[in-house]
NUROLO-961382 format. One record per residue: x, y, z of N, C-alpha, C in turn; residue in one letter. Coordinates in steps of 0.1 Angstrom, whole numbers, plus 2048, in hexadecimal, padded with zeros to 3 digits. Layout:
XYZXYZXYZA/...
//
This chain:
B45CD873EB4BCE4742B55CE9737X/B54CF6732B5ACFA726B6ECF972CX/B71CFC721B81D02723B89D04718X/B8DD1271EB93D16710BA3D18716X/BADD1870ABBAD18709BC3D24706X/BCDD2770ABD6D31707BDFD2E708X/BE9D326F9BF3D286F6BFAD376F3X/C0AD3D6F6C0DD446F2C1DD3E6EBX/C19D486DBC26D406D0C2DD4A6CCX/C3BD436C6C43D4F6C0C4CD466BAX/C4BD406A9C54D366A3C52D296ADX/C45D236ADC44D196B5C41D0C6ABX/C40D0E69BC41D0068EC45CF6697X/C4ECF069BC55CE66A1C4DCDC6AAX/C40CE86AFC3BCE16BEC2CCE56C0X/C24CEE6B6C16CF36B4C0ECE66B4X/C13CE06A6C05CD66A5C06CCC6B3X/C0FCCA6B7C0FCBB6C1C07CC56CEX/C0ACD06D2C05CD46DCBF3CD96D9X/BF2CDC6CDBE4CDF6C7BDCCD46C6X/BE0CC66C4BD8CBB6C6BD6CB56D6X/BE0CB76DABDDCB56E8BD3CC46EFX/BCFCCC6EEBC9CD56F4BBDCD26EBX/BB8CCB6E2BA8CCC6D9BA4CBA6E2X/BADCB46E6BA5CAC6EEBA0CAF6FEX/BA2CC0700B96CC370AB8ECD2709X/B91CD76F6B8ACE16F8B8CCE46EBX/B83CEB6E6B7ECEE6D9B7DCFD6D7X/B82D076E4B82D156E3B92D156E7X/B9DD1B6DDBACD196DEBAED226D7X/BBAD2F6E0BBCD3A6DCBCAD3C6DEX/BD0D3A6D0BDFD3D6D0BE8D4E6CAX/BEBD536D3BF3D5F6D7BFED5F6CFX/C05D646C2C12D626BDC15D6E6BAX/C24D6D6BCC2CD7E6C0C31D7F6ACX/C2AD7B6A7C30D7C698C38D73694X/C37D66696C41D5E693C46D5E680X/C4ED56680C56D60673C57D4E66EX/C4FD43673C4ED3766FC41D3166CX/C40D25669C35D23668C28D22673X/C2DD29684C21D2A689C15D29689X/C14D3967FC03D3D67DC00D34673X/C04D2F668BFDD2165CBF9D1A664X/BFFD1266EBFDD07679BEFD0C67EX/BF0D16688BE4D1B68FBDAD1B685X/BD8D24678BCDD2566EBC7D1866CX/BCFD10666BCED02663BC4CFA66DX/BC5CFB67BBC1CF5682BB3CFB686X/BAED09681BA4D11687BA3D14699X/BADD1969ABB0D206A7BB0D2E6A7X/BA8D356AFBADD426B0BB4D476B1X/BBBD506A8BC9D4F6A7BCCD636A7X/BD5D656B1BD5D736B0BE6D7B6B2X/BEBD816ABBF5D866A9BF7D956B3X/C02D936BCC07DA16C5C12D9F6C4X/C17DAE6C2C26DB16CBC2BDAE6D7X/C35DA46D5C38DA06E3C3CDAC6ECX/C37DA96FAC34DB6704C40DB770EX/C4DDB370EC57DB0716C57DA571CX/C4ED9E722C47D8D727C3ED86726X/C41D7C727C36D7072AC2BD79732X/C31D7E73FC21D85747C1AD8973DX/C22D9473BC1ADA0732C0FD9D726X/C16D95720C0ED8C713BFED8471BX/C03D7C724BFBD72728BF4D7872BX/BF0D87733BEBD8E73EBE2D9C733X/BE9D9B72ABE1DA4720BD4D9C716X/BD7D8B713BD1D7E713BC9D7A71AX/BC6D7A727BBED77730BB3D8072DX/BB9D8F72CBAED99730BA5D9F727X/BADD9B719BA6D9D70DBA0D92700X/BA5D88705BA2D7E6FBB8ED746F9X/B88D766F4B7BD736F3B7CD5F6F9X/B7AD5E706B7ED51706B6FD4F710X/B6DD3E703B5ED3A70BB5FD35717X/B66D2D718B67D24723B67D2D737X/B64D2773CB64D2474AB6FD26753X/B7BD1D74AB84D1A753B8ED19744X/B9BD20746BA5D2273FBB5D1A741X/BB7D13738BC2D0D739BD1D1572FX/BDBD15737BE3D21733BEED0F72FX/BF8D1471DBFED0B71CC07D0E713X/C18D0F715C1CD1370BC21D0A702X/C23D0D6F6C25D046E8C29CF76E7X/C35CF76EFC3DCE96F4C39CE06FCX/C2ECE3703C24CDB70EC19CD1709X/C18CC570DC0CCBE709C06CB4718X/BFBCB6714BF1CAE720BF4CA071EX/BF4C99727BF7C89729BE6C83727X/BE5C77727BD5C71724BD1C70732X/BDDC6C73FBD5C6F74ABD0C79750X/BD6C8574CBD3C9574CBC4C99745X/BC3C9673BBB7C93733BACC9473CX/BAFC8273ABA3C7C740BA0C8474FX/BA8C86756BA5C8B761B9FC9E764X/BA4C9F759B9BCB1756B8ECAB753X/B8ECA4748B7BCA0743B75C98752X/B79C9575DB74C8D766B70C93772X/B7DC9B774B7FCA5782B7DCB0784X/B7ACBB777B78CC6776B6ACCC77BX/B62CC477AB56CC4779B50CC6786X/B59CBE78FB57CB779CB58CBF7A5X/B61CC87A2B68CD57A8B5DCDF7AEX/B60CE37BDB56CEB7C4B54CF97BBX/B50D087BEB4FD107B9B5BD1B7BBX/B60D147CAB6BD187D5B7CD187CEX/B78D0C7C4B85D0B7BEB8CD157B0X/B8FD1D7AFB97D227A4BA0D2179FX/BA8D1A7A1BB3D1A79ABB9D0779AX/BC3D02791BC3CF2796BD4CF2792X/BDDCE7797BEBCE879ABEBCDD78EX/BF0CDE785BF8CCF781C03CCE780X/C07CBD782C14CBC784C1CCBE772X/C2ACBF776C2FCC1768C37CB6765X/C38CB275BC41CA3757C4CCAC74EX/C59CA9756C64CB274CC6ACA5741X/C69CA9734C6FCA2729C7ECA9725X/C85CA5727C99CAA720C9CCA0718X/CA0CA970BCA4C9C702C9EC8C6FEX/C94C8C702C8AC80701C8DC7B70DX/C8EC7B71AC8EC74724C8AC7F731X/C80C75735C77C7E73CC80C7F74DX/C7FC8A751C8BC8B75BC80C8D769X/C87C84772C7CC7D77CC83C85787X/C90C8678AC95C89798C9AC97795X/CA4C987A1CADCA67A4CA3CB47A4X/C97CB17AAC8CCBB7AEC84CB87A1X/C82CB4797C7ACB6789C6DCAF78CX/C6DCA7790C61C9F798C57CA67A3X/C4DCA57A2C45CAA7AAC3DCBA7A6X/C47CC379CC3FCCE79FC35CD2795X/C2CCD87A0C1FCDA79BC20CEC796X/C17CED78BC15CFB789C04CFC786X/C05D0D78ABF1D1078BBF1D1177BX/BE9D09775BE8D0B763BDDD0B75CX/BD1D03767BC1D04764BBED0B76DX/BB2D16769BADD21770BA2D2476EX/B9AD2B777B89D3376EB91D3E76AX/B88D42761B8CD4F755B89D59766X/B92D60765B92D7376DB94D6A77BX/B9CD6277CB9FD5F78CBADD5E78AX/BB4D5F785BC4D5C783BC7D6A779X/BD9D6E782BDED72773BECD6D774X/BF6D7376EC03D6E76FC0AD76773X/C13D7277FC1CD7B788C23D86778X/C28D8D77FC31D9E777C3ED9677CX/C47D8C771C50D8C778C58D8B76AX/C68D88767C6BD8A75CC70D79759X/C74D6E763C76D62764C6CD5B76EX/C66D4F76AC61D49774C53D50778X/C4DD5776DC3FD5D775C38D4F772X/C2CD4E77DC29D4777FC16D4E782X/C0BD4377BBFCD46781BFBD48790X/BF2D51794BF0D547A0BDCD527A3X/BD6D4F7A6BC8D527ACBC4D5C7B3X/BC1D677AEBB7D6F7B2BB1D6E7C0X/BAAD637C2BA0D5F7CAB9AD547C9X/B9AD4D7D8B90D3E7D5B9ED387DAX/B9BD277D7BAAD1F7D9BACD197CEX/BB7D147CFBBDD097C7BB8CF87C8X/BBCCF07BDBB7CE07C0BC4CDD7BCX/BC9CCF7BBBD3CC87B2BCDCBB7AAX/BCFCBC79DBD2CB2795BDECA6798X/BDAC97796BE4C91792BEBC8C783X/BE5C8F778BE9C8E76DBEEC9A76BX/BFBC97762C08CA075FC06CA574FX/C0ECB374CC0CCB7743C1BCBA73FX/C20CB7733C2DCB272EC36CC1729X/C42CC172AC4BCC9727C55CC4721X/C56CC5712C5ECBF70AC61CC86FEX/C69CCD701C6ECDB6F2C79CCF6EBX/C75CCE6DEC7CCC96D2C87CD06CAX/C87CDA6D3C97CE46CACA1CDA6CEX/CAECDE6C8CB9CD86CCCC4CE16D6X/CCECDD6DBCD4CE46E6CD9CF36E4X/CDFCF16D7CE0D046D4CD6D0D6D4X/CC5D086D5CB9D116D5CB8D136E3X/CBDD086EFCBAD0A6FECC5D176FFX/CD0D136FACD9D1A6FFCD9D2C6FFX/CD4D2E6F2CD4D386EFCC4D3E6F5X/CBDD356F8CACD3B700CB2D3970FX/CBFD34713CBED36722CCAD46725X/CCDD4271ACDAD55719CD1D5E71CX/CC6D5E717CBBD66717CAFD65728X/CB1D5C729CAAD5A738CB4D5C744X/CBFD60742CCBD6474ACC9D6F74DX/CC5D75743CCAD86746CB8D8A74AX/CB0D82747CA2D8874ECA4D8175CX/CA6D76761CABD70771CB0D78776X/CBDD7D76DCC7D8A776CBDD97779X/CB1D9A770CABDA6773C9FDA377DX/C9BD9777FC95D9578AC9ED94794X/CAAD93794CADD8E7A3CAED9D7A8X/CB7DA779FCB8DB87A1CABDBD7A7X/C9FDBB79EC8FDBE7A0C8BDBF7B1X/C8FDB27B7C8BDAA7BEC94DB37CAX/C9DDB77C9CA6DBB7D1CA5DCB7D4X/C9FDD17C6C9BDDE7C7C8FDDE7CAX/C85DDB7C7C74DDD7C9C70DD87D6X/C75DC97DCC70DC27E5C68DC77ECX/C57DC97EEC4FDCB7FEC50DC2807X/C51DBB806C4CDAD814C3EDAD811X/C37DB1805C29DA8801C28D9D800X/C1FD93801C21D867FCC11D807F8X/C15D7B7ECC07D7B7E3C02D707ECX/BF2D6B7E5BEFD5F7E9BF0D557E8X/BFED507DCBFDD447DDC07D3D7E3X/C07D367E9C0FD277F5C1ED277ECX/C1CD217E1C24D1C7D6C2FD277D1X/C25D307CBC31D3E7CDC39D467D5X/C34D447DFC41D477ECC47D3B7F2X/C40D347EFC52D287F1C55D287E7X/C56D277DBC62D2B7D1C6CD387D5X/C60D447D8C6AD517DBC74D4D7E3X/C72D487EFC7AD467FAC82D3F7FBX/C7FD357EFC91D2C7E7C94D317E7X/C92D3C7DDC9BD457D2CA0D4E7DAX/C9BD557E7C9FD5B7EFCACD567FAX/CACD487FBCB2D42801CC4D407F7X/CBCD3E7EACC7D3C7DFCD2D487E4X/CC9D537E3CCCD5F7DFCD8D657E8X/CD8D5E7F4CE1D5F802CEED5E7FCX/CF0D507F4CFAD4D7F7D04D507ECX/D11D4F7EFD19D597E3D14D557D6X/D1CD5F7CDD1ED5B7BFD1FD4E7BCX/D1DD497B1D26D3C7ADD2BD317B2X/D2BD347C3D29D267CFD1AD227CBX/D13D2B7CAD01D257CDCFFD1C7BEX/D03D1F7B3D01D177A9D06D0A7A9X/D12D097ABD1ACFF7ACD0FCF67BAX/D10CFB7C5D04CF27D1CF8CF17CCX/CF0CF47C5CE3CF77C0CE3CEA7B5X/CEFCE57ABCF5CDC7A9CF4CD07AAX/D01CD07B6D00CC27BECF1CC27C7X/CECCC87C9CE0CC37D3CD5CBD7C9X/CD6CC37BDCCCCBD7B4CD1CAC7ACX/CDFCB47A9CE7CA579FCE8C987AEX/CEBC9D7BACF0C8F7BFCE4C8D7D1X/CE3C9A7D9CD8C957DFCC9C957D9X/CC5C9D7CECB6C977C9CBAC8B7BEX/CC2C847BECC8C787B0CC4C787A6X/CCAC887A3CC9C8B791CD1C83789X/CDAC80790CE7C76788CDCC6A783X/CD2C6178BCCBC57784CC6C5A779X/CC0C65773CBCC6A765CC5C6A75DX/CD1C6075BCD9C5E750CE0C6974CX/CE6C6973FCEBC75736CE2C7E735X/CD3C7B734CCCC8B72DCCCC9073CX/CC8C87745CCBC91755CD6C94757X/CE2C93753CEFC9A756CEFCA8750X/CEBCA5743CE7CB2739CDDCBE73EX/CD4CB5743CC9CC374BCCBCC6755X/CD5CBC75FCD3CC576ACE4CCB76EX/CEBCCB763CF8CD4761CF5CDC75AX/CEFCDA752CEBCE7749CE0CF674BX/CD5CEF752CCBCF775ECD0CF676BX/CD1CED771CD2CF3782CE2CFA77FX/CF1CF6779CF5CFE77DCFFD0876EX/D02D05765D06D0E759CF8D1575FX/CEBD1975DCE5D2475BCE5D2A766X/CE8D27771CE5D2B77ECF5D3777DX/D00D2D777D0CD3977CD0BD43773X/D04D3F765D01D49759CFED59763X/CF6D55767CEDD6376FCF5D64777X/CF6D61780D05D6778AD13D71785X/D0FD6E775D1FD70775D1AD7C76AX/D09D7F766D05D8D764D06D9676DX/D00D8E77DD00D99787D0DD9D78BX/D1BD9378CD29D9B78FD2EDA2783X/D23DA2777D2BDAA76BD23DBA76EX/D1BDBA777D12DC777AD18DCE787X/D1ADC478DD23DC679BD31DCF79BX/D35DC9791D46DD078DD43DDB787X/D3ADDE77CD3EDEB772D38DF177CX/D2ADF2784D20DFE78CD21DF9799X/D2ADEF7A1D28DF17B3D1CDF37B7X/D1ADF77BED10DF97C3D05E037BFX/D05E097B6CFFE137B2CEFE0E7ACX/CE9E0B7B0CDDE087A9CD6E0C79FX/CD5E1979FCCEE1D798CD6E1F787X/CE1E1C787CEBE1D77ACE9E0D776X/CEAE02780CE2DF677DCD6DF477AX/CCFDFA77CCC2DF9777CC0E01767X/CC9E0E76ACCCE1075BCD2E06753X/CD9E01753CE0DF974ECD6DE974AX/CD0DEA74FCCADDB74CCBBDE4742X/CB4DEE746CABDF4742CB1DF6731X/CB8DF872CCBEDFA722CC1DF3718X/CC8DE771FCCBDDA718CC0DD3714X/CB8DD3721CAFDC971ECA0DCF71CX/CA4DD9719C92DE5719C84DDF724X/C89DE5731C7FDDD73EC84DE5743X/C76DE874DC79DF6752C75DEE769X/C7CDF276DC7EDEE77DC6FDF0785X/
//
């Protein structure tokens, strides 16, 4: 059963080839997306004979992935979505070449679990364990949520399966490159949360997975400013036993569950104070800064 790959890059030298060798041990059709990197990306890609194709990044991950899906000449059957920093484990492997095959006609889309890597130490607790994301798919049965943080595959139609072999998350930058890529994931979080607040229908897509995350975040969303980061925190550092993950878990989960969490809080009381309630001058205001339209 074929499968082909979509990898989307932008200055990804650091983390191409390790994620490019791990994607040729389940597929020979690999199609990497680069927003113009200004490193050695595309040599990497050429080098390797990967289809390799250059766009203007489109304001997101969706937009990119979703213009990728719909245009890209892909042989395969079933599409595995992977970005640069990501590599398949051998149990993962083995179990696509074993399991895929096996799969009813019913099934479209498949969950795999994620192995989070921080700083070389793979971080097991404080929620990081266990979650699954939809990442293998048949081609035209999945696209990726319109969101500007956290979009996530969705299924079309048909159901889902779950994999037990994990697929690795390990970015090799150093802490000034997180820092300055989560400054940046602040102020898109802050425009989903505004989005979410202005647009909301009470639609709710089909997948299970995606509305219980909404309904955290919805739940998050209750509670004040700057209290919820701080509790969002401790529920992760001391009742999920992030603290057992040593120093690099102290680092990730003070650094992500709560520095980024008050980061965005403290965009939304900076939108709060200059425009009150006025929305529509908020929505100007972020439309401008950050060229995204509500």
């Amino acid at each position: 059963m074929k499968i082909s790959v979509v990898i989307l890059t932008f200055n990804e030298e650091i983390h191409l080839q390790r994620c490019l060798d791990s994607a040729k041990a389940i597929s020979d059709d690999i199609h990497v997306v680069d927003s113009f990197s200004t490193d050695k990306t595309s040599e990497i890609a050429r080098e390797n004979l990967v289809n390799f194709y250059q766009r203007k990044w489109e304001k997101s991950h969706a937009k990119q992935l979703n213009w990728a899906l719909a245009s890209l000449p892909f042989q395969g059957e079933w599409i595995l979505r992977l970005d640069a920093d990501e590599y398949l484990t051998s149990e993962l492997i083995h179990e696509i070449e074993n399991e895929l095959p096996n799969l009813t006609s019913e099934v479209n889309g498949i969950y795999l679990p994620l192995r989070r890597v921080f700083m070389g130490r793979h971080i097991k607790r404080g929620g990081a364990n266990g979650v699954k994301i939809l990442r293998l798919f048949r081609l035209g049965k999945a696209i990726s949520q319109q969101k500007w943080m956290d979009e996530r595959m969705v299924i079309t139609s048909g159901q889902t399966a779950s994999f037990k072999g994990e697929f690795v998350d390990e970015n090799l930058n150093d802490i000034s490159w997180w820092i300055n890529k989560h400054n940046n994931y602040a102020a898109r979080e802050a425009i989903d949360v505004l989005s979410s607040n202005f647009t909301y229908s009470g639609k709710k897509g089909p997948d299970e997975t995606i509305l219980s995350k909404a309904s955290q975040k919805g739940l998050y969303n209750r509670f004040p400013l700057f209290f919820r980061s701080f509790l969002y925190f401790f529920y992760r550092y001391f009742i999920q036993l992030g603290f057992l993950d040593g120093k690099e878990g102290f680092v990730w989960h003070f650094m992500q569950g709560w520095w980024y969490r008050t980061l965005v809080d403290v965009l939304l009381l900076e939108v709060r104070v200059k425009y009150g309630k006025d929305t529509e001058a908020i929505k100007t205001h972020f439309s401008k800064k950050y060229n995204i339209d509500f």
